[in-house]
KOLSETI-573940 format. One record per residue (C-alpha): x, y, z; residue in one letter. Coordinates in steps of 0.001 Angstrom, whole numbers, plus 524288, in hexadecimal, padded with zeros to 5 digits. Each point is the difference from the previous one (the first is absolute). Last residue first. Layout:
XYZA...
***
This chain:
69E137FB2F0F0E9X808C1800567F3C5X7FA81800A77F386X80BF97FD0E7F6BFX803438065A7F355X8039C7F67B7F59DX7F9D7808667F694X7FC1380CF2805CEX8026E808577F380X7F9567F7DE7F5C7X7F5367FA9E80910X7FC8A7F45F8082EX7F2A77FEC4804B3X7FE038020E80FDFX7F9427F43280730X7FD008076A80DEAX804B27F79680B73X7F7D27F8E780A9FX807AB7F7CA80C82X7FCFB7F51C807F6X8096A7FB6E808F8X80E2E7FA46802BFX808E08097F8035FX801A280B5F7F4B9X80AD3804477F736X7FAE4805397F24AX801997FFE47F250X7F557800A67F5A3X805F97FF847F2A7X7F70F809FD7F58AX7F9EE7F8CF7F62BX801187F9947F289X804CA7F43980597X7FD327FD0480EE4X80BB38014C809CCX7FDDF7FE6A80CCBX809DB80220809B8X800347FC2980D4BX80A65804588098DX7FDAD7FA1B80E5EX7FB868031280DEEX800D07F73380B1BX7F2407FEE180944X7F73D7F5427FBCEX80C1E7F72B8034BX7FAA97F15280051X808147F5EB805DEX7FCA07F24D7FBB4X8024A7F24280789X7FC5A805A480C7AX7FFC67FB5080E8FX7F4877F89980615X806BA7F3C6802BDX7F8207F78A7F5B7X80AA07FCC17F629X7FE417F8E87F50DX80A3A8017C7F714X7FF28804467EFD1X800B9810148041EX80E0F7FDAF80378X803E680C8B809DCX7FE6380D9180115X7FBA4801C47F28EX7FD3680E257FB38X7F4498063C7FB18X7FE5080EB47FC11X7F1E98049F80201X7F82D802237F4AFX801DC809687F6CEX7F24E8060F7FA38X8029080A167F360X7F3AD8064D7FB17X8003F807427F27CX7F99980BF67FB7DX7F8FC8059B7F4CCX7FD2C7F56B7F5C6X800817F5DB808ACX80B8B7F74080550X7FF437F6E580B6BX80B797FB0480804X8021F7F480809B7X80D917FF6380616X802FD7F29A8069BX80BE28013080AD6X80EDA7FE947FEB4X80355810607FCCDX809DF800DF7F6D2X7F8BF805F17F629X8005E805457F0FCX7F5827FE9B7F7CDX7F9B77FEC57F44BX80A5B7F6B27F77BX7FF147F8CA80D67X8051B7FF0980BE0X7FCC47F8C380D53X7F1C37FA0F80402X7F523803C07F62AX7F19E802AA7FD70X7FFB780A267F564X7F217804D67FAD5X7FB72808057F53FX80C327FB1C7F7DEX8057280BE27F81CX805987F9887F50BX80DB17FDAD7FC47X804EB7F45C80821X8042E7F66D7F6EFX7FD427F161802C3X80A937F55780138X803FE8054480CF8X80D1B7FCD680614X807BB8082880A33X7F1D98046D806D4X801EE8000580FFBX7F5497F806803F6X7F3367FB897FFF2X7F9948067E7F428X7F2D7805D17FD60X7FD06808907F5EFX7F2228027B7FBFDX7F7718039E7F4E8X7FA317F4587FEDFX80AEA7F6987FFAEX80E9F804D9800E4X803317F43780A6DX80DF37FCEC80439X804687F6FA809F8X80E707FE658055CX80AC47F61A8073CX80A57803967F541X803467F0737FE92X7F10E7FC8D8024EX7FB728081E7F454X7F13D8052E7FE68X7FA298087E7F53BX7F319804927FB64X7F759805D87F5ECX7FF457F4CC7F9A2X808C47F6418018DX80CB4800E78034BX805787F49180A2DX80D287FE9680649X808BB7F4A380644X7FC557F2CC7F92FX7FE12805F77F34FX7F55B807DE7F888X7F5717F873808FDX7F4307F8F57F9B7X7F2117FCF7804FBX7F7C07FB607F5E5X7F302807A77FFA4X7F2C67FFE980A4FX7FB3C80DF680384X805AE809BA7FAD2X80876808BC805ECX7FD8B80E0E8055BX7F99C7FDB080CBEX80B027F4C3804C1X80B4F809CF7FAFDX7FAC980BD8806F4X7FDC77F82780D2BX80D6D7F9AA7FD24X805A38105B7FF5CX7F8F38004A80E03X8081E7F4CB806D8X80C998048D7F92DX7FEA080DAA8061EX7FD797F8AD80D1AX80B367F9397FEBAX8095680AAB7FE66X7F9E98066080BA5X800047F5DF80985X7FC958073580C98X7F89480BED7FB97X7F6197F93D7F555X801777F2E980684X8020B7F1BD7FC4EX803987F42B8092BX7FF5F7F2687FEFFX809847F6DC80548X803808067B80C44X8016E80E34803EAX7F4BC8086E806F3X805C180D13809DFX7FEE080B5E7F5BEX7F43F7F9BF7FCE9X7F8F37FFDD80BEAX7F64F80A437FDD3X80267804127F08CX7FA077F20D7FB39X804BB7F4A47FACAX7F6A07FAFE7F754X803817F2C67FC2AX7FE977F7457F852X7FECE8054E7F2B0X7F1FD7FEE47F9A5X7FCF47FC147F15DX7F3EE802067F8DFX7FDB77FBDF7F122X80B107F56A7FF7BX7FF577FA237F27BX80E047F8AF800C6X8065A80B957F713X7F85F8096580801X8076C7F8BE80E0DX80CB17FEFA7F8A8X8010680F297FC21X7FAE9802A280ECDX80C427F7108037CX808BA807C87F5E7X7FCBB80C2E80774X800887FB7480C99X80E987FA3D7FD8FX80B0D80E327FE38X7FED18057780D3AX808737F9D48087CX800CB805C480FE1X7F4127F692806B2X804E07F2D67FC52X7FC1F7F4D4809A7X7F5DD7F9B07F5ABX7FBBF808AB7F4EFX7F1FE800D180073X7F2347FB067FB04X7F43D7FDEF80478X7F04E7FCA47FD5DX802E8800577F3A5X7F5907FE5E7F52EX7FBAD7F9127F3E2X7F2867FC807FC00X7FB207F34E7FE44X7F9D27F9AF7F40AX80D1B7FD0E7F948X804427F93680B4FX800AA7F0417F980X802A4807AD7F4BDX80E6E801F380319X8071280E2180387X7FE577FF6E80CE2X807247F21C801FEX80B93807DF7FB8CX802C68051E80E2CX8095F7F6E280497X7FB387F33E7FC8EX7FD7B802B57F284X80E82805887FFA3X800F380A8F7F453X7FB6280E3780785X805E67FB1380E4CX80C187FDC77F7E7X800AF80DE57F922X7FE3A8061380E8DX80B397F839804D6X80685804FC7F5BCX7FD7B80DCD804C2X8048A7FB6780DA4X80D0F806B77FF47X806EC7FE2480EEBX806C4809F680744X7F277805468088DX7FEDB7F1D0803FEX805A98031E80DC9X7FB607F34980962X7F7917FDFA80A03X7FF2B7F36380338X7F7787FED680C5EX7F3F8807C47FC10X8013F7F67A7F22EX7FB4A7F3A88065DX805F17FB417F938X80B52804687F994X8028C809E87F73CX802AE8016D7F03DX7F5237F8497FBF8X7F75880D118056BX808B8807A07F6EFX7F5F4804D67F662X7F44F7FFB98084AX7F2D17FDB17F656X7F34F7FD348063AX7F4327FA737F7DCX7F17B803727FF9EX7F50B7F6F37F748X7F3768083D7FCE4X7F0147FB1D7FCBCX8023E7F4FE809CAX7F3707F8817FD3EX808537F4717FE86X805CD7F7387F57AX80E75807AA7FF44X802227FF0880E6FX7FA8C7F19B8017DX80B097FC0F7F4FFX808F3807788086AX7FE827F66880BADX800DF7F5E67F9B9X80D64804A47F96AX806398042780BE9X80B257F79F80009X8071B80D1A7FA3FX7F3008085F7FC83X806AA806CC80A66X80D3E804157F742X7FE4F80E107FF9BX7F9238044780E19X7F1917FEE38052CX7F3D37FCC37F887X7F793809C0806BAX7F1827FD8A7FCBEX7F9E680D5A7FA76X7F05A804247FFA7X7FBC48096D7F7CCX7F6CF80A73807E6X7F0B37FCDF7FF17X7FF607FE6D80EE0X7F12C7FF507FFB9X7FD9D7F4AF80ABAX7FE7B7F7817F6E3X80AAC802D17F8E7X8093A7FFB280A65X7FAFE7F3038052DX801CD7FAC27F22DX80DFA803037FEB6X802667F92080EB8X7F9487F4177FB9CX8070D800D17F291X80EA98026C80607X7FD097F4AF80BCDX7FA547F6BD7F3CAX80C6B801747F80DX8065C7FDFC80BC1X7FA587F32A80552X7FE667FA6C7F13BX80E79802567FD0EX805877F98080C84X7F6657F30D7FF65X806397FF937F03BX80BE7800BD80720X7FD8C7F69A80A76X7FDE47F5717F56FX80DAF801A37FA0BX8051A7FD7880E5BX7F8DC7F3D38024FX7F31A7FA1680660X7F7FC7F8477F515X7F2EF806F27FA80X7F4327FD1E80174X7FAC980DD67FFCFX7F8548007880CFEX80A8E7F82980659X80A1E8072D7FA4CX7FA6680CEB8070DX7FC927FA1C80C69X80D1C7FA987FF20X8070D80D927FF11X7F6CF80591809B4X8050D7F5F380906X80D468030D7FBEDX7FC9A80E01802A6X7FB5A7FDE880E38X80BE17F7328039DX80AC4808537FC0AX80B467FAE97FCCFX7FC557F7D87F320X7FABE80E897FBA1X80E2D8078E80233X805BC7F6747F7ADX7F7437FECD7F474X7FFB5810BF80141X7F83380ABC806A1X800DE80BB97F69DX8046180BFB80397X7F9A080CBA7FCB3X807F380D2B7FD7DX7F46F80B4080410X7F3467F98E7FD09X7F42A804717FC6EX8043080B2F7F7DBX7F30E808D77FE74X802F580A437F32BX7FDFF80F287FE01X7FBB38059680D4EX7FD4880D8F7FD9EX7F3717F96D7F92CX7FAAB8012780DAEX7F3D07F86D80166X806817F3FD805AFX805C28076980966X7F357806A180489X800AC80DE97FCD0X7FE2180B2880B63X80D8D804747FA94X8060D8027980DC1X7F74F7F5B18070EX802287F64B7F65BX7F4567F6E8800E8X8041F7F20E80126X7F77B7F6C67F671X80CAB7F9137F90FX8061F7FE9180F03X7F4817F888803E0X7FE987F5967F2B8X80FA0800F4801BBX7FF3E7FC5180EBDX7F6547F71D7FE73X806037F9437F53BX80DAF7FE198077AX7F8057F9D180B22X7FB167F4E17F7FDX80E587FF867FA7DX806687FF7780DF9X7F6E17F56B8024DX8027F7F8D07F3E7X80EC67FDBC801BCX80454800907F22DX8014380CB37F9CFX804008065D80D2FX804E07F537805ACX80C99800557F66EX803D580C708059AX7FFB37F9C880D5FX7F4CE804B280A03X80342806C180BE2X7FC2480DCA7FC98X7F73F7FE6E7F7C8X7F26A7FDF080631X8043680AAA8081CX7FFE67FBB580E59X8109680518802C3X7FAE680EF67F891X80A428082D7FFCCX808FD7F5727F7FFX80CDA805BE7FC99X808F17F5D87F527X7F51E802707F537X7F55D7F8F27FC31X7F961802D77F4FAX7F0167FEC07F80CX7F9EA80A227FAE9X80822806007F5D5X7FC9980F4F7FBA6X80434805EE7F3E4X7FC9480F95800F5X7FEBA80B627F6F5X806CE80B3A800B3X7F90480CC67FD99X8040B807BB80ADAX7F1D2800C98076EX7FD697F16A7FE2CX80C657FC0E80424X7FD0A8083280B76X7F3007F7EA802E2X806AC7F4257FDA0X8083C8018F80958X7F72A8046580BB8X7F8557F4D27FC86X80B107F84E803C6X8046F8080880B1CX7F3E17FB0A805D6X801547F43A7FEE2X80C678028C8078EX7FB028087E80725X7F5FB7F53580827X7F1A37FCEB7FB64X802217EF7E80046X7FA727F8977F576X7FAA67F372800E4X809267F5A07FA22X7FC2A7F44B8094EX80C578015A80900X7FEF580FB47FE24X804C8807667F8F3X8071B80FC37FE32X80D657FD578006EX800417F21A7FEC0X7FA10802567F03CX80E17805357FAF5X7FD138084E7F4DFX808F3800197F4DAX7FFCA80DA77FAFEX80319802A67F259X800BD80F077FA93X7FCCF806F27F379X802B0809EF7F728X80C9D8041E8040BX8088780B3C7FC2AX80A368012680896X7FA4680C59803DBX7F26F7FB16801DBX805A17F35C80935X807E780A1C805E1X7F3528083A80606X7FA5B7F42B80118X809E47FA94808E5X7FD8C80DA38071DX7F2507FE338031AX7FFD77F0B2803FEX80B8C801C980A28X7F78380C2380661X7F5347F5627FE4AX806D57F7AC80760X807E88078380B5FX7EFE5807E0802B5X7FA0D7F13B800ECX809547FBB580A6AX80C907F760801B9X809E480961806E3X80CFE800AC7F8AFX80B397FE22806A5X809607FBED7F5CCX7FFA87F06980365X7EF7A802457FE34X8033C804C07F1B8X803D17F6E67F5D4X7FBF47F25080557X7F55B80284808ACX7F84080AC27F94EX801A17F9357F1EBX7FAE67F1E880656X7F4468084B805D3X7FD75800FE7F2A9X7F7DE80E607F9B4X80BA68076A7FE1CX8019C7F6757F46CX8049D803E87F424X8043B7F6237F678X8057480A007F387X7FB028057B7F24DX7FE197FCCC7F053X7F3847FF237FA97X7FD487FC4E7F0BDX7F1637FD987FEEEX7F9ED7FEBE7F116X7F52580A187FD38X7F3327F8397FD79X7F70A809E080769X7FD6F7F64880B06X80FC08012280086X8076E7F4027FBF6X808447F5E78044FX804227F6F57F46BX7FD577F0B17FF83X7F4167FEDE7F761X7F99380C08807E5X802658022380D53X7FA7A8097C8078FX8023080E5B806A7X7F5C48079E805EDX8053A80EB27FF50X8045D8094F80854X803DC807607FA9BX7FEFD807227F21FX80D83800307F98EX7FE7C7F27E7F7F8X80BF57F9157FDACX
***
């Protein structure tokens, strides 16, 4: 991938590229300080006060972790009722203009951004908004909430950031225009119910001569969508959004009955195709906020193989039909398990092997409420430690695989490939890629030796280099003088992260304040030993030497 950003990023027989031909390969998070929805569901219960200053305080730490966890890009869904109108007019209000705000500080770090235009959430500020009383299957199919749809895009593409002075379509920040965030599609039922699509139905047939059935409405099904993705891909263009453009295609096994609708996917202007991955999702009930259930005991590598093989799971990716399209996710997780730490890696292994060039976890959880946030999704550098190390070893897998191979596991419980290493049974991730170390736990089995000096060591627990009981991240950098040692705060569960709970009382208790041994041992050099509360701390790197071998530095 190309290390000059931004830059404008197209598609070129099916492969996301760099306007200097470098191949994209972004791995990062949904971040969203930006939603009303993220305001009223996370943090208004905890007494937060809904202003500009709460947001973009939000917005400057998440980036802060989104840097340290390694992330080179982030996925916002936008929800149009917070800032619309009944026609689609834009409304100046924070949370547009926490949008620009976001960019803006992508911009400044680096990261690029993936923005969808078009969601509805379960918080609607705005009761007029042209979307917030409209079905998801009235958005591609009711064609007054499309008419006003374009005009908020064709508006929305010609904002002018006023932290970046750039209008948004202008801003190569912005990497690729989703247009829809998880679309549904009105079906042979749902039209004989509804009295102004089944007289659009037999305006249709009418025009076509064709006889009234089911096998009819799908052909009527695949020309309404493939021409809402092309009109929509054609406004953007014309009015200079030259980004890629992405249709969401949902969740393995959605081509399922879907085939119509598919065949429009693969035929349009789309110049991307976005899929979701939740290993455990079939695990739940639905709706899933009122099953939660512990998966954190289950192996889904398997699972992962299945999704690979099935067509109708996620093989439809590999076939011709999509050969044109880029690859990307728009999210991924592990559904209710916040504590195991062996399955992002071999999902960012999956994603490459499928190939995914951009893939985005859902969701950010960030440092303001997340001491307080359980439920199906969670991940945190402070609160879910083990996780979080996992989370960033899949960034290193996903940027150093190929794109596009067979995907294979060792067995059904481990992996080794490369320079990495997973295994449900011991609940760990290893990475020794690009000078790094990263593991997620405590190391009893390692198929890699440890006898170079790593220039980084992201790990939870001990390894061959060091010796801790603390139960928070440490993050250390080696140069040739010095090293720098960050522990983060110790976490403990108060109570089963999986739940929902909304009672204001923790999940996660973070002590910034006990102190602990640490011991690093690098070979060829002087141990560094130490007992410290979680912090930041500098050391000098001192060679060893005949007469001070095993001699410690002790500070």
């Amino acid at each position: 991938m190309s290390h000059n950003f931004p830059q404008k990023m197209q598609v070129v027989e099916g492969v996301l590229r760099t306007i200097d031909g470098a191949e994209v390969c972004l791995w990062g998070s949904n971040f969203q300080p930006n939603l009303f929805w993220e305001y009223k569901f996370r943090m208004e219960h905890l007494g937060f006060t809904q202003s500009l200053d709460t947001m973009q305080q939000l917005c400057d730490d998440g980036f802060k972790d989104m840097k340290q966890m390694r992330c080179t890009v982030i996925r916002c869904h936008l929800t149009p009722a917070d800032f619309t109108d009944a026609a689609g007019n834009l409304i100046e209000n924070m949370w547009l203009d926490m949008l620009g705000y976001m960019v803006a500080k992508a911009r400044e770090h680096g990261i690029y951004v993936y923005i969808t235009l078009i969601n509805q959430m379960d918080f609607t500020l705005i009761e007029d908004s042209f979307l917030a009383n409209a079905t998801r299957e009235d958005w591609i199919f009711d064609p007054q909430v499309v008419k006003a749809t374009h005009n908020y895009v064709r508006q929305l593409m010609n904002y002018k950031n006023p932290y970046s002075g750039l209008t948004l379509k202008d801003d190569m920040t912005i990497a690729v225009w989703g247009l829809i965030n998880e679309p549904e599609y009105l079906t042979y039922v749902q039209m004989m119910a509804d009295t102004r699509q089944k007289a659009a139905f037999k305006d249709w047939l009418e025009l076509s001569d064709h006889p009234w059935n089911d096998v009819y409405y799908g052909k009527y099904r695949e020309e309404i969508v493939r021409t809402y993705i092309d009109e929509l891909h054609d406004l953007l263009r014309d009015v200079g959004a030259d980004q890629p453009v992405v249709w969401n295609c949902n969740w393995p096994r959605m081509i399922d009955g879907r085939s119509d609708v598919f065949r429009a996917v693969a035929a349009s202007k789309a110049d991307a195709v976005s899929f979701c991955l939740y290993p455990g999702q079939d695990d739940v009930g639905d709706p899933f906020v009122d099953n939660p259930v512990d998966t954190s005991s289950k192996n889904y590598l398997p699972y992962l193989k299945h999704c690979y093989e099935d067509y109708l799971h996620l093989g439809w990716l590999r076939s011709e039909q999509f050969a044109s399209k880029a690859k990307l996710v728009y999210e991924f997780e592990t559904m209710y398990n916040a504590t195991s730490s062996y399955l992002h890696p071999a999902i960012a292994k999956l994603f490459r092997s499928l190939g995914v060039q951009m893939a985005t976890m859902w969701t950010h959880t960030f440092n303001h409420y997340a001491p307080y946030q359980g439920g199906s999704h969670v991940l945190n550098l402070r609160t879910t430690p083990k996780k979080a190390a996992s989370y960033i070893i899949a960034g290193e897998v996903f940027r150093s695989l190929p794109r596009s191979f067979e995907f294979e596991l060792c067995d059904q419980t481990e992996d080794v490939f490369g320079d990495f290493a997973l295994s449900f049974n011991k609940d760990l991730s290893v990475s020794r890629a690009n000078n790094t170390f990263m593991h997620s736990g405590d190391i009893s089995w390692c198929p890699f030796e440890c006898t170079e000096v790593p220039q980084q060591i992201v790990g939870y627990g001990k390894s061959p280099y060091v010796e801790y009981e603390g139960t928070g991240l440490y993050f250390i950098n080696v140069s040739d003088e010095s090293v720098e040692v960050e522990l983060l705060p110790h976490s403990k569960l108060l109570r089963n992260i999986w739940e929902w709970h909304r009672d204001a009382e923790p999940y996660v208790e973070l002590d910034s304040s006990t102190a602990l041994p640490f011991e690093l041992k690098l070979p060829g050099f002087r141990s560094i030993s130490f007992k410290k509360k979680p912090g930041r701390y500098d050391f000098p790197l001192i060679a060893e030497t005949a007469s001070t071998d095993n001699a410690l530095t002790s500070l």
